[in-house]
Rosetta silent file (secondary structure, phi, psi, omega in degrees, C-alpha in Angstrom):
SEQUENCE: XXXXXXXXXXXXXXXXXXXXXXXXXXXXXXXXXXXXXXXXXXXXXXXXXXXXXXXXXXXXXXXXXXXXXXXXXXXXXXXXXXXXXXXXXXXXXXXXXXXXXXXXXXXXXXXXXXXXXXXXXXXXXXXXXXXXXXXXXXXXXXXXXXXXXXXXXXXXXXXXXXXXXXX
SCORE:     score description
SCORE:     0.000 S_00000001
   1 L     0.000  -37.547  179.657   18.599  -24.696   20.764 S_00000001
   2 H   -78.242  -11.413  154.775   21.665  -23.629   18.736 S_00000001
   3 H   -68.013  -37.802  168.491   19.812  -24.898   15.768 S_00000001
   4 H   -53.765  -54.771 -168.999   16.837  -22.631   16.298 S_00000001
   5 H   -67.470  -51.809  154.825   18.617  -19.591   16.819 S_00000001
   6 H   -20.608  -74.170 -162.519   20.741  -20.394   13.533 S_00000001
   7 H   -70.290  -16.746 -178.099   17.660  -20.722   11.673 S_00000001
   8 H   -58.961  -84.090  174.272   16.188  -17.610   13.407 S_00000001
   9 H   -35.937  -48.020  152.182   18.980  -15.618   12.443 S_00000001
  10 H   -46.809  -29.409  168.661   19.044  -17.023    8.373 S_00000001
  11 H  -103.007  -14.955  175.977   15.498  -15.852    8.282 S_00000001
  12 H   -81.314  -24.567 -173.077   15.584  -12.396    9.604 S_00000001
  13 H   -46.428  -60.863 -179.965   18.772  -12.446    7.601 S_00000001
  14 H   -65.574  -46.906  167.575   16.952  -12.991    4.561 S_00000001
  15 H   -47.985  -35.104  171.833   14.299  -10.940    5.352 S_00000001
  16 H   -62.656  -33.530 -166.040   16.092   -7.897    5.875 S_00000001
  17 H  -101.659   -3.152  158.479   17.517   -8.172    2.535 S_00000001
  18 L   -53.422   -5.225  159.574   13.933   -8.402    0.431 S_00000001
  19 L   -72.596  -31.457  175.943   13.268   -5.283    0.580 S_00000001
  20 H   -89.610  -12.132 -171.436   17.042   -4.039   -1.738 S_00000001
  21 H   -76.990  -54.003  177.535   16.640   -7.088   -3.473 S_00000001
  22 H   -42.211  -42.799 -160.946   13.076   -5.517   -4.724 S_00000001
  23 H   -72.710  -12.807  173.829   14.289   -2.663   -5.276 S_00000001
  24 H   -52.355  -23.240 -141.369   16.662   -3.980   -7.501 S_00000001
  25 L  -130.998   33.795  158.914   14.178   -4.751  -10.026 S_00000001
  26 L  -100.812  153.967  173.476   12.475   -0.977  -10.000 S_00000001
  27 L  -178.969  120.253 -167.683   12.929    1.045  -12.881 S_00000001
  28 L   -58.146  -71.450 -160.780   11.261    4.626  -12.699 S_00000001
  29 L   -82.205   32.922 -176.039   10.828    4.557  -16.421 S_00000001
  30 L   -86.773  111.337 -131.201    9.598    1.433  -17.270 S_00000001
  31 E  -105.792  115.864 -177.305    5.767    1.761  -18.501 S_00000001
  32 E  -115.424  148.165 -170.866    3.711   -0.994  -16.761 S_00000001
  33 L  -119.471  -23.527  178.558   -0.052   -1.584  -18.581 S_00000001
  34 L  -155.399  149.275  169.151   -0.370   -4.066  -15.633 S_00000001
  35 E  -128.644 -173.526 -173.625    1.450   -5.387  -12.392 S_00000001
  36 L  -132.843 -164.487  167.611    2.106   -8.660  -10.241 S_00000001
  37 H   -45.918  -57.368  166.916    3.478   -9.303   -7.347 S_00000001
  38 H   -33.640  -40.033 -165.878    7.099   -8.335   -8.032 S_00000001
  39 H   -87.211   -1.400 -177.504    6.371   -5.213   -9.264 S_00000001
  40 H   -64.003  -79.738  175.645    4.397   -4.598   -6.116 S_00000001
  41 H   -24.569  -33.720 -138.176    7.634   -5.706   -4.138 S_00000001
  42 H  -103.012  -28.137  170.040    9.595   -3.678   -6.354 S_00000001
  43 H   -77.934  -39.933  146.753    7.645   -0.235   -5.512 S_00000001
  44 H   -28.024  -81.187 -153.017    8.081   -0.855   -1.489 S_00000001
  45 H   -93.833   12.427  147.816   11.725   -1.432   -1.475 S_00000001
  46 H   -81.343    1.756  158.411   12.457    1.384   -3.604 S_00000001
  47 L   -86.979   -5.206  174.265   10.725    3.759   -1.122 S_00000001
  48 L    68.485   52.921  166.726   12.872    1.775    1.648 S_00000001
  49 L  -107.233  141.127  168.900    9.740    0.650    3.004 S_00000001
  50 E   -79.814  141.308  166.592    9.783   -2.807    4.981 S_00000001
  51 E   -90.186  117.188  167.188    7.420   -5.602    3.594 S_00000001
  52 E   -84.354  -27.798 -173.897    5.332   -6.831    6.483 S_00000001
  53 E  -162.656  178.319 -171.260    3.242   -9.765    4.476 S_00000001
  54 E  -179.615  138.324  177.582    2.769  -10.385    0.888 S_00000001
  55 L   -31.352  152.875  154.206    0.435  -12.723   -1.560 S_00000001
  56 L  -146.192  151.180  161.275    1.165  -16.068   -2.214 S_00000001
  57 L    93.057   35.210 -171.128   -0.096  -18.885   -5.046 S_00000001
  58 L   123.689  -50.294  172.143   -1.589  -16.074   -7.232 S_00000001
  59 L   -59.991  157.879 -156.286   -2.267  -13.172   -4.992 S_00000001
  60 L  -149.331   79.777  177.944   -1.193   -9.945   -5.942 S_00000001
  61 E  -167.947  133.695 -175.720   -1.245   -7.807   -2.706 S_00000001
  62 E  -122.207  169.894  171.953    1.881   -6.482    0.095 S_00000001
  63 E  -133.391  140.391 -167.490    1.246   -4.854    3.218 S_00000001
  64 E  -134.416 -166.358 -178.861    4.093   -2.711    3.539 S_00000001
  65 E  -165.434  113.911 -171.558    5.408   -0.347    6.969 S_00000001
  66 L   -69.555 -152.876  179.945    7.363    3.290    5.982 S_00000001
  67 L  -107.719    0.036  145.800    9.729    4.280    8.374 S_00000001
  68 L   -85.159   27.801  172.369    7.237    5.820   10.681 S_00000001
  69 L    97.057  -18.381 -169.593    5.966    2.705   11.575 S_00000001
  70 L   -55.624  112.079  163.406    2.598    3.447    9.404 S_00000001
  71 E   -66.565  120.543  165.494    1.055   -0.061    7.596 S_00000001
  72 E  -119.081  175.748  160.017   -0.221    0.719    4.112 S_00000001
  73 E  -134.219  141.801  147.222   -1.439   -1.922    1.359 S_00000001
  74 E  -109.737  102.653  147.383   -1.042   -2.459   -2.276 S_00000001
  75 E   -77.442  107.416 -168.079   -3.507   -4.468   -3.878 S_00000001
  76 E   -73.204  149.363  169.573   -3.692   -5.577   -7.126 S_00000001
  77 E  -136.639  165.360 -145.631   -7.224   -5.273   -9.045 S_00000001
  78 E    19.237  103.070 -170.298   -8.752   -6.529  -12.332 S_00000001
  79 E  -125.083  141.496 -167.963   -6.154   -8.891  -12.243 S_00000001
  80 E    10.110   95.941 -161.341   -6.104  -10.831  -15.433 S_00000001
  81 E  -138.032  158.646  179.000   -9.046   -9.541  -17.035 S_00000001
  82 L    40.919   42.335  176.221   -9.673   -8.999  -20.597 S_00000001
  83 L   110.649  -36.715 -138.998   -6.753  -10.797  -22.378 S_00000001
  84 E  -112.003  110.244  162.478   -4.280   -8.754  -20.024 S_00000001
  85 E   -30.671  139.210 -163.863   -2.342  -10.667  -18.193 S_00000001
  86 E    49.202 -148.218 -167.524   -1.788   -9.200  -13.930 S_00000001
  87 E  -116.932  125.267 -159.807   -3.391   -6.833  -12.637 S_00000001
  88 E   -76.802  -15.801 -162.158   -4.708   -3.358  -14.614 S_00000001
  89 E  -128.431  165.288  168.412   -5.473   -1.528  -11.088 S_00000001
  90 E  -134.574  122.340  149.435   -3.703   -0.981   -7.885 S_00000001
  91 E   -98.884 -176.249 -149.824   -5.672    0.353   -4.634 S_00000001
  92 E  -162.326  124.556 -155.565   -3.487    1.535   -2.151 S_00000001
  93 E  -148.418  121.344  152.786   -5.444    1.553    1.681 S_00000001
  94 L  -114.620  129.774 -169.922   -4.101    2.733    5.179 S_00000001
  95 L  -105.818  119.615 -174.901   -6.009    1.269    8.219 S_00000001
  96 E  -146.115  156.413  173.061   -6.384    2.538   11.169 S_00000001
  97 E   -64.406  158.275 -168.240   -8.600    1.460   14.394 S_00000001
  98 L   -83.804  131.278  174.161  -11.810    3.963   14.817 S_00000001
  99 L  -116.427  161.299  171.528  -11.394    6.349   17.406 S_00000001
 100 L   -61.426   21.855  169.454  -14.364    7.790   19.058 S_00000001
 101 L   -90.341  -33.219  167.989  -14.263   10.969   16.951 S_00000001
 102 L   -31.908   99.090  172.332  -15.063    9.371   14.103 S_00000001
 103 L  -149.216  177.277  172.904  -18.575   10.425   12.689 S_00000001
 104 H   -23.993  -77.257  142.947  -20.226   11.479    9.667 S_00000001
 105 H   -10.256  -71.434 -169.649  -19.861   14.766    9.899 S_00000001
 106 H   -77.639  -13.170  165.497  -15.869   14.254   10.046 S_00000001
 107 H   -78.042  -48.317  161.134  -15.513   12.017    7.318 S_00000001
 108 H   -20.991  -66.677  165.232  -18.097   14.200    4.999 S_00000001
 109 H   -46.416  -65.364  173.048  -15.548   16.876    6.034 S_00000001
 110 H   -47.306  -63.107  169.217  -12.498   15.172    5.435 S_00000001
 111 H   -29.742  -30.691  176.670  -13.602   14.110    2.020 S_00000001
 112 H   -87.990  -56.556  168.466  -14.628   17.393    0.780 S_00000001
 113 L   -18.697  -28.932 -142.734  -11.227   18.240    1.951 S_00000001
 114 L  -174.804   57.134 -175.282   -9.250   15.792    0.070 S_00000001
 115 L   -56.978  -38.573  164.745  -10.711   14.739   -3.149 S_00000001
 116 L   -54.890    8.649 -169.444   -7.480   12.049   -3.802 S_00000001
 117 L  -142.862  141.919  141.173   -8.327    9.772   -1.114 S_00000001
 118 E   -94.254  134.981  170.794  -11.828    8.230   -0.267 S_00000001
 119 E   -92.906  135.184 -167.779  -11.958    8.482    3.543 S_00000001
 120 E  -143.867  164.775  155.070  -14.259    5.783    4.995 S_00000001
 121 E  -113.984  158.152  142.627  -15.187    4.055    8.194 S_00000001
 122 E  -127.045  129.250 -160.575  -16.756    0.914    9.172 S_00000001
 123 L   -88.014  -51.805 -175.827  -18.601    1.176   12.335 S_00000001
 124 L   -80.472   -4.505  167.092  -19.025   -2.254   12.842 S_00000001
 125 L   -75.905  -41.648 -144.875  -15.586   -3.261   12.139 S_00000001
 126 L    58.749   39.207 -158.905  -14.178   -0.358   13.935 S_00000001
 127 E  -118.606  146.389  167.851  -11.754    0.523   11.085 S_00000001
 128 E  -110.644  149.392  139.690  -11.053    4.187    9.542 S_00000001
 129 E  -136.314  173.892  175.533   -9.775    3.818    6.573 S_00000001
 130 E  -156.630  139.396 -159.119   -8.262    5.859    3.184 S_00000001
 131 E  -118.351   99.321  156.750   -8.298    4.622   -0.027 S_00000001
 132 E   -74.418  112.692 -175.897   -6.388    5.492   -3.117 S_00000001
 133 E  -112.653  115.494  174.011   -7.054    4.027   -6.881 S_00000001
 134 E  -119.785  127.554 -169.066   -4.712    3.928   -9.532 S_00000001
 135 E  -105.006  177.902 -101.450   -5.911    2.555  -12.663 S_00000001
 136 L  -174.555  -65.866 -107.528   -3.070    1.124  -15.120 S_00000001
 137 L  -107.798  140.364 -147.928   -4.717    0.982  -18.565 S_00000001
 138 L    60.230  -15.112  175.298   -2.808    2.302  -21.565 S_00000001
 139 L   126.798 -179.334  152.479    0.265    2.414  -19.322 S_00000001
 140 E  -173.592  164.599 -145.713    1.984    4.154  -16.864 S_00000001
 141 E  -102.585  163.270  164.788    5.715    4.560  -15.844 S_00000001
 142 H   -44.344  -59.220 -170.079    6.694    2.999  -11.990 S_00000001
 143 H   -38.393  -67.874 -174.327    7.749    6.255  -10.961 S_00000001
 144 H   -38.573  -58.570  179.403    4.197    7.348  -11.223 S_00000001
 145 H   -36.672  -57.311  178.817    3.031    4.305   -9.209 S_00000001
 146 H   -40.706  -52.784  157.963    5.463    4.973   -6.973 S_00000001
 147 H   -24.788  -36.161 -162.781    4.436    8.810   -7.099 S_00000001
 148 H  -107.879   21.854  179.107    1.124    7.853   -6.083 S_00000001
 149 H  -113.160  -29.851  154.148    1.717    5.912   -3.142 S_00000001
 150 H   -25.850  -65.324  176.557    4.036    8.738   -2.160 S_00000001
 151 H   -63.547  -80.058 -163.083    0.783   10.861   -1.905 S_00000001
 152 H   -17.721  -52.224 -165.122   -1.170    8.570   -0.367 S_00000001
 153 H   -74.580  -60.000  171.450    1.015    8.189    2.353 S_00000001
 154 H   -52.239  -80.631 -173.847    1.117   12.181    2.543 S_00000001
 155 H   -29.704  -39.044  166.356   -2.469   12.569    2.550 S_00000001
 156 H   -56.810  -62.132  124.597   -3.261   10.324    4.943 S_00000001
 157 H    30.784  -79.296 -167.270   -0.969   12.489    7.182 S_00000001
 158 H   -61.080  -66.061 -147.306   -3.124   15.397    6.468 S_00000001
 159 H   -79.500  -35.167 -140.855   -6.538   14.201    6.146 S_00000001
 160 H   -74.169  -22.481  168.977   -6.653   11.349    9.218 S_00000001
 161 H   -57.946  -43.532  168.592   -6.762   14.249   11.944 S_00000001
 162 H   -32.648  -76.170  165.070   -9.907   15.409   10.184 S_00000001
 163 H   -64.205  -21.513  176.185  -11.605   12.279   10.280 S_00000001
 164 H   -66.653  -20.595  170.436  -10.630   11.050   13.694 S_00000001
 165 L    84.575   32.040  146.602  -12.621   14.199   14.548 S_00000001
 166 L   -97.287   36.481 -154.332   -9.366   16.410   16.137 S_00000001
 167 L  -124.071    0.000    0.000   -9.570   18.729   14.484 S_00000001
C-alpha cells in the first residue's frame, strides 16, 4: 500500500510540474510557420492553464482547464502538409453540454453577434460548442497564438449566454 501511495504521489508530483516546465519553452517572440505538440504545451502553461490530456505517437492536440475550471482544446490542423513539417493551423474549441435553450434562433443570434467564434450545436450529440481558427502560414509570433486563445476564452464568456438561450 505504501508503494502505491509513493507512486501516486511521484505522479501528481510530476504532473503538477508540466505545466512550468512548458512554459519554459514559450517565447512570445518566436515566429512559428507551424506547431507540434510542445509548442501546444508551451502556450497552456504560459497562460498557467492546467493540461488535462494531451496527444500521443503523432497527435498534435491538448485539452487544457483555465483557472475557472473551463476545458478548452488546441488542435493541431494541416499537420504536415505540403513539405511543412507540424501543423500550419490550430482550432481552438470549448464544449459544453446542450442546455434546453439551445435553438436556432440563439445560435443564428449569437453568431451574428460574435463574428470571431463559430457558435455551433449538435443536437444529436447534445454538445454546444465555439470554435476558433488560427491559420499559421507565413508565420506568426506565440504571443499571437497565445493572444488568440486569450480571446477565445473571453468570447466564449460573452457569447455562451446567448446561445444557451438566457439571454
Amino acid at each position: 500500500m505504501a508503494i502505491r501511495f509513493a507512486a501516486l504521489t511521484a505522479a501528481l508530483a510530476l504532473a503538477s510540474m508540466a505545466a512550468p516546465a512548458a512554459a519554459q519553452s514559450y517565447k512570445a517572440d518566436q515566429v512559428k510557420k507551424s506547431v507540434n505538440q510542445a509548442d501546444l504545451l508551451a502556450i497552456v502553461g504560459s497562460l498557467g492553464h492546467q493540461v488535462r490530456e494531451q496527444g500521443a505517437q503523432g497527435e498534435v492536440f491538448v485539452v487544457a482547464q483555465d483557472g475557472e475550471g473551463l476545458n478548452y482544446f488546441l488542435i493541431g490542423t494541416a499537420c504536415d502538409a505540403n513539405g511543412v513539417p507540424g501543423c500550419q493551423g490550430i482550432m481552438m474549441q470549448v464544449r459544453y453540454d446542450l442546455t434546453g435553450g439551445t435553438t436556432l434562433e440563439a445560435l443564428a443570434k449569437a453568431n451574428l453577434g460574435q463574428a470571431a467564434l463559430n457558435i455551433w450545436a449538435d443536437f444529436s450529440e447534445q454538445t454546444l460548442g465555439f470554435t476558433r481558427y488560427q491559420v499559421l502560414d507565413h508565420g506568426v509570433t506565440m504571443a499571437n497564438i497565445r493572444e488568440n486563445v486569450v480571446v477565445m476564452l473571453d468570447l466564449v464568456a460573452e457569447s455562451y449566454p446567448i446561445a444557451a438561450g438566457e439571454e
